[in-house]
N, C-alpha and C positions, 0 to 999 in steps of 0.2 A: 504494500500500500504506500501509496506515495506523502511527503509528508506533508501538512498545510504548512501557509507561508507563516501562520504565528509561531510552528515547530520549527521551523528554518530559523527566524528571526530571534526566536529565543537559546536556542544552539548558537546563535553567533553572539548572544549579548553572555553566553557562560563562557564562552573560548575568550572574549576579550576579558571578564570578570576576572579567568584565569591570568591574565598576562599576556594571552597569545596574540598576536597580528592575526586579524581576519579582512575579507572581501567580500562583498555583499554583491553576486549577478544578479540584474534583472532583464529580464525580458522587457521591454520597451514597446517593440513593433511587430509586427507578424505581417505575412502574404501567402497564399494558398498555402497548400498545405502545412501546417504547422503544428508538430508533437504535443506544445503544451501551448495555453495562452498567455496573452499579454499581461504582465504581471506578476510572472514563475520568477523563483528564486534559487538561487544556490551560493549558500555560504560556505566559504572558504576557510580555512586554519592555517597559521605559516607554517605548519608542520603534513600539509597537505590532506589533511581531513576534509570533508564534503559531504555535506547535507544540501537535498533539496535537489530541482530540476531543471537546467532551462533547456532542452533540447527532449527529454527522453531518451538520453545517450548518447546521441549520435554525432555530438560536439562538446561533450562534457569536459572530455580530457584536453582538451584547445582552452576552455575556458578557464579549468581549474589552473592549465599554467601562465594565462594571462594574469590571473587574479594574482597568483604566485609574484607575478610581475609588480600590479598594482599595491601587493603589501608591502614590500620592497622601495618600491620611488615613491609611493604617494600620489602617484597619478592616475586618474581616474580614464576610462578606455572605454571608447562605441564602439563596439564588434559590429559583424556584420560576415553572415554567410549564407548563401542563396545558391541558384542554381548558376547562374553566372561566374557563382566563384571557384578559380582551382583549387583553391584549398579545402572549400567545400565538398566537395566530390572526393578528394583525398584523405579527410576525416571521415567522413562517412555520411554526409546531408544530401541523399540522393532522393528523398521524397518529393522535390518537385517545387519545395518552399521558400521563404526566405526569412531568416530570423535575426533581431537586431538587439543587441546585449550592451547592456551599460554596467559595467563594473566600477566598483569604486569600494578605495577601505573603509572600513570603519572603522573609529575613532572612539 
């Protein structure tokens, strides 16, 4: 079962409680077909832990190491993978969709 976004958001407010650097994905935008909707989560740990979903899998691992990124500089990142993209096709986003990701730390 997948988790709600209060069980994401609170997952990421214990990892930072704890000490740890987290990142917060959101799903932003959507175009045919698309895993989850607008508004999916997946929070990050610096230690690579991951709760939550913005894809259904199928680019998780792309975002988990952006986020990776974003804990790290502080900068906040608009993904972006569709059918247009090669890299899209190369992770795995071959459903046909286009999906638009805002990550950023939390603080």
């Amino acid at each position: 079962m997948a988790e709600s976004a209060t069980d994401v958001l609170a997952q990421a407010r214990q990892w930072r409680e704890a000490g740890k650097g987290v990142a917060l994905a959101t799903v932003v935008d959507t175009w045919g077909s698309s895993p989850v909707p607008t508004g999916s989560h997946l929070a990050v740990s610096d230690d690579s832990a991951f709760v939550g979903s913005v894809s259904g899998g199928c680019i998780e691992g792309a975002v988990v190491t952006e986020a990776l990124q974003v804990i790290a500089d502080g900068r906040p990142r608009q993904l972006e993978y569709g059918v247009t993209d090669e890299m899209a096709w190369a992770i795995g986003l071959a459903c046909g969709g286009k999906v638009q990701i805002y990550v950023e730390r939390v603080e």
